[in-house]
Structure formats: C-alpha cells, structure tokens
C-alpha positions in Angstrom: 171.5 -41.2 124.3 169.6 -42.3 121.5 167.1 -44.8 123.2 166.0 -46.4 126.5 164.9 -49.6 127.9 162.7 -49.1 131.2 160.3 -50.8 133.1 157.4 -49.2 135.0 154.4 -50.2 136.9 152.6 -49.5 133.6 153.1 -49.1 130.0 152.0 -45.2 131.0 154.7 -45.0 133.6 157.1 -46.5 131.6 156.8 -44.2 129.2 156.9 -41.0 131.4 160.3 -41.9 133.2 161.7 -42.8 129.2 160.9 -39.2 128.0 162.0 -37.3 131.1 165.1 -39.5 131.2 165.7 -38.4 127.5 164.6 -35.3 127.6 162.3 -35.4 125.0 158.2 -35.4 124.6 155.8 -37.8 122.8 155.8 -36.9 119.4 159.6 -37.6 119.0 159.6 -41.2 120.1 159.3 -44.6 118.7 157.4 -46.8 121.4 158.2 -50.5 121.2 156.4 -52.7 124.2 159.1 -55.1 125.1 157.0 -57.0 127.9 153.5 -55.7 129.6 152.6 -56.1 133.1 151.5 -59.2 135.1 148.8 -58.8 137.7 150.5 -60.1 140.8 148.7 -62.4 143.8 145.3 -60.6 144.6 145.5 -59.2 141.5 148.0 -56.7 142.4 150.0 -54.4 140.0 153.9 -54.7 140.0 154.6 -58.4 140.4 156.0 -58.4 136.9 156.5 -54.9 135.3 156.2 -53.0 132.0 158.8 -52.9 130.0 159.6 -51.0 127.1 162.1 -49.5 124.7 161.8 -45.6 123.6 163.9 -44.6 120.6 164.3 -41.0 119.6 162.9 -41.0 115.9 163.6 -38.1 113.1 161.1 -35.6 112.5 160.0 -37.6 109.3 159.4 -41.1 110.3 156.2 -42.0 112.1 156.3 -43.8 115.6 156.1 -47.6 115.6 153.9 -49.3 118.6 153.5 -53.0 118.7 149.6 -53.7 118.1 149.8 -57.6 118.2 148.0 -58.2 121.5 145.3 -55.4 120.3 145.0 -57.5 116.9 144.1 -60.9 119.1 142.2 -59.0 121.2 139.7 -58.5 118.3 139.9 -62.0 117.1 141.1 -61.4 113.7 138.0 -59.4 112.7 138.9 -56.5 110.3 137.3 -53.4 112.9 137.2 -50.1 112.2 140.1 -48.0 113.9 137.8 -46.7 115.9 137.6 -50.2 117.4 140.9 -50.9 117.1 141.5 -47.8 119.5 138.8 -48.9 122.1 140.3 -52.4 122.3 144.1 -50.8 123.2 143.0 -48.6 125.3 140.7 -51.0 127.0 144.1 -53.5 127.5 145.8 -51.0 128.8 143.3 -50.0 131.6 142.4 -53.7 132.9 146.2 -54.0 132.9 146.3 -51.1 135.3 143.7 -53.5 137.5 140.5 -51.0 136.5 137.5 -51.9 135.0 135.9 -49.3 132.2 133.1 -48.6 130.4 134.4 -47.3 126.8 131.7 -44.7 124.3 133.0 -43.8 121.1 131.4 -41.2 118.9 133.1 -40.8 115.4 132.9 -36.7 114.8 133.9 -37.0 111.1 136.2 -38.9 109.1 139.3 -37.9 111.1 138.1 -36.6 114.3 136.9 -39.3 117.2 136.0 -39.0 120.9 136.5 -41.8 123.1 134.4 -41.3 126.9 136.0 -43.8 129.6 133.6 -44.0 132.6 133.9 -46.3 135.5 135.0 -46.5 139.2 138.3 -45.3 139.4 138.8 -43.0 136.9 140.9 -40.6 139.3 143.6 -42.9 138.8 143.4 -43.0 134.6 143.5 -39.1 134.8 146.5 -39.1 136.9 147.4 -35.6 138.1 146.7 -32.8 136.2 145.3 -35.1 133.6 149.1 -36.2 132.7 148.2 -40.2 132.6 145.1 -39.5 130.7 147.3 -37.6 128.2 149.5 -40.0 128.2 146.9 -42.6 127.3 145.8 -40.2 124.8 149.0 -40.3 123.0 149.5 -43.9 122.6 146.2 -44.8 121.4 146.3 -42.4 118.7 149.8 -43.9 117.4 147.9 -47.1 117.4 145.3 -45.6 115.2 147.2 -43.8 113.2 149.3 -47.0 112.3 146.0 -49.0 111.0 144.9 -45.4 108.8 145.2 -44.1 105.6 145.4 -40.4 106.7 146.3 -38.8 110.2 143.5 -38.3 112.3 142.9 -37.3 115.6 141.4 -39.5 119.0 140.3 -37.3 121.8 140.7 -39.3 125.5 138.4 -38.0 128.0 137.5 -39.8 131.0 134.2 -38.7 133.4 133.9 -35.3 131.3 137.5 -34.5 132.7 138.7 -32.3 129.4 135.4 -29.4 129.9 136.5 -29.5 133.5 139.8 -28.9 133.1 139.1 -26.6 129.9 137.2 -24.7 132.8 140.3 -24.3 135.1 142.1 -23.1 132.6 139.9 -20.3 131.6 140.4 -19.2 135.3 143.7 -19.6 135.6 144.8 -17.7 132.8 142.0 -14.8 133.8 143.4 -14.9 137.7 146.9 -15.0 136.5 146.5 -12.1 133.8 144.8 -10.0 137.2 147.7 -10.6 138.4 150.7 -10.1 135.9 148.8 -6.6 135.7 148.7 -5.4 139.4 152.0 -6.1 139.9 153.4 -5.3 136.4 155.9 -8.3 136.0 155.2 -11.3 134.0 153.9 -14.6 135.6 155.3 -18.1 134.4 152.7 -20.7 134.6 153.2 -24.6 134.8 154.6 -26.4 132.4 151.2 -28.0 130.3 150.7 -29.9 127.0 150.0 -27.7 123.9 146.6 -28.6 123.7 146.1 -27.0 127.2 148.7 -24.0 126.4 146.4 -23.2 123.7 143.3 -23.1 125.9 145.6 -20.6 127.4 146.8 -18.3 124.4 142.8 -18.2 123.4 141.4 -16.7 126.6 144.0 -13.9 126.6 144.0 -13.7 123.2 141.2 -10.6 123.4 142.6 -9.0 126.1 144.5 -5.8 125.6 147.1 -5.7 128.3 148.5 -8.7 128.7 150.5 -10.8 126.0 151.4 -14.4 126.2 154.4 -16.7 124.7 155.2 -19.9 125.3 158.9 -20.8 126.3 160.9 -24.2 127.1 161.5 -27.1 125.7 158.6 -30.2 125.7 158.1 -31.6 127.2 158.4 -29.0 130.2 157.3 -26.2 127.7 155.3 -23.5 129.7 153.4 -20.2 129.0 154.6 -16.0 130.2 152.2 -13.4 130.8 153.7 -10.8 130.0 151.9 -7.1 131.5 152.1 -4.9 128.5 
C-alpha cells in the first residue's frame, strides 16, 4: 500500500491512524487535506470529519501540505513564516473546538519557538505529548514549504517540552538503576527521536550501562544494555 485516504476527528487523528495503518512515521509521508472538520450543533467535534490522503513519498522529495486556507487566513498579506506557522497552527486548534493564546520567539534564522497557552492544553499535548508532536510535525512542513532553507519550529504548549525533558532524565537514571541490579537490559517505550536523544545523552556519561536504539518508526524504542 502506497497511500491512504482516512478520516478522523481531526486533521491530528487522521494523520495518526494513516501512519500506523501504513506502517510508516512522519517524515516519509506526503500530507494532502482532502476535507477539514465541521464543528457540529453546540459546537461539537465530529459532525463532519477530517479527511485526508497520506502518500508514502521517496526519501528525496519533500512533503506537500495544502496551505490554502492558512494563506486566506492571512488575508493575502506576504507574513513572515513565522506567521504563516502561528496562523496553521492556530486553524488547527479552533478546529479542535479550543481557544489559544500563540508567543513566537524567532531563535535565529532557522530556529523558532512557538508557546501555546490557554485552557485546555491537556488535550493539544495528547498523551505522552504524541498530539503536540504531531502538531509539531505538520506545522513545520508548512513552514518549510513557504522557506528558502530547512529550518526548524519547536511546538511547546504550557512549558510541556522542560517537563517532559525532566521525566526523561529520570526515567533513563531509574531505568539504568535498574538494568544494573538485575544485569539484563530494559526496553523502554517506544518515543520520538527527539525524546530518544534526551535519552542517549543522560547515559551517555555513565560507565555501565550502554544504550541503542532498535525498531522501526514510528514504534522505534531505546535498550539499556548493563555492561
């Protein structure tokens, strides 16, 4: 199977049951919105779902995502991508029926943070962070589609990426304790790389454990191996 058509409370959802049901992850995908979601009576999600087509892509072309709606959006005026980013992301999120407050800080001229803030940011971060991820990854295609070099959008929402950044540090410390006292090697969750490296880092210095990452994305995961 080449490509998928699927529908999904959201764009985010959508997108989720597309990769697991082609067993790929993010980066290997072309990401065409067919039809967003209507807000139902009272407002309510689902009345009229996402839908959206997912096309494995080779390794050299760059994913396609339709930015029409985020062009209107902006009213025809030529914005930086920075703006272009906040406005998509900003769709996306009233779509989902929650109302955000968007910061953007610009770090250099490839590197941007984007802060979402607002009264239901449990349900943007999704578990484990996955729909924030998620999020993540389809605003920076639409950035990347309006620039003239790659660059990079961090998603964070409520100061969730230091929290988690925190877990990890302990999980990895708890889970190298353990790999040790019981001399056999511990598989973790699967995680996103970003997160895996947060991982590899904290063990990095310490002498008697090793760690490798194993699987496939987007169910790759990390060993700690006792040495």
């Amino acid at each position: 199977m080449k490509d998928v058509t699927i529908s999904g409370k959201s764009i985010v959802d959508a997108l989720q049951s597309a990769l697991q049901t082609l067993n790929t992850s993010k980066d290997k995908v072309n990401v065409e919105v067919i039809e967003e979601p209507k807000k139902g009576f009272l407002g309510l999600i689902g009345s009229k779902p996402a839908t959206i087509r997912v096309t494995l892509i080779e390794e050299t072309k760059a994913p396609v995502v339709e930015e029409e709606k985020v062009t209107e959006a902006l009213s025809g005026e030529q914005d930086s991508i920075i703006k272009v980013a906040s406005a998509y992301i900003k769709q996306i999120i009233e779509e989902m029926n929650s109302a955000v407050d968007i910061k953007t800080t610009q770090i250099d001229s490839r590197n941007y943070h984007i802060q979402l803030s607002g009264e239901k940011m449990g349900i943007i971060i999704g578990k484990r962070g996955q729909t924030l991820n998620s999020l993540q990854y389809l605003v920076n295609i639409v950035a990347n589609q309006r620039a003239d070099q790659g660059i990079k959008i961090i998603l964070d929402a409520e100061g969730y990426r230091k929290k988690r950044e925190e877990v990890l540090v302990v999980l990895a410390q708890r889970n190298a304790e353990q790999a040790m006292k019981i001399h056999q090697q511990i598989k973790l969750d699967p995680m996103p790389s970003f997160e895996r490296r947060i991982i590899h880092a904290t063990l990095q210095k310490n002498s008697h454990v090793n760690t490798v990452s194993e699987g496939v994305e987007p169910h790759r995961y990390i060993v700690i191996h006792p040495l």
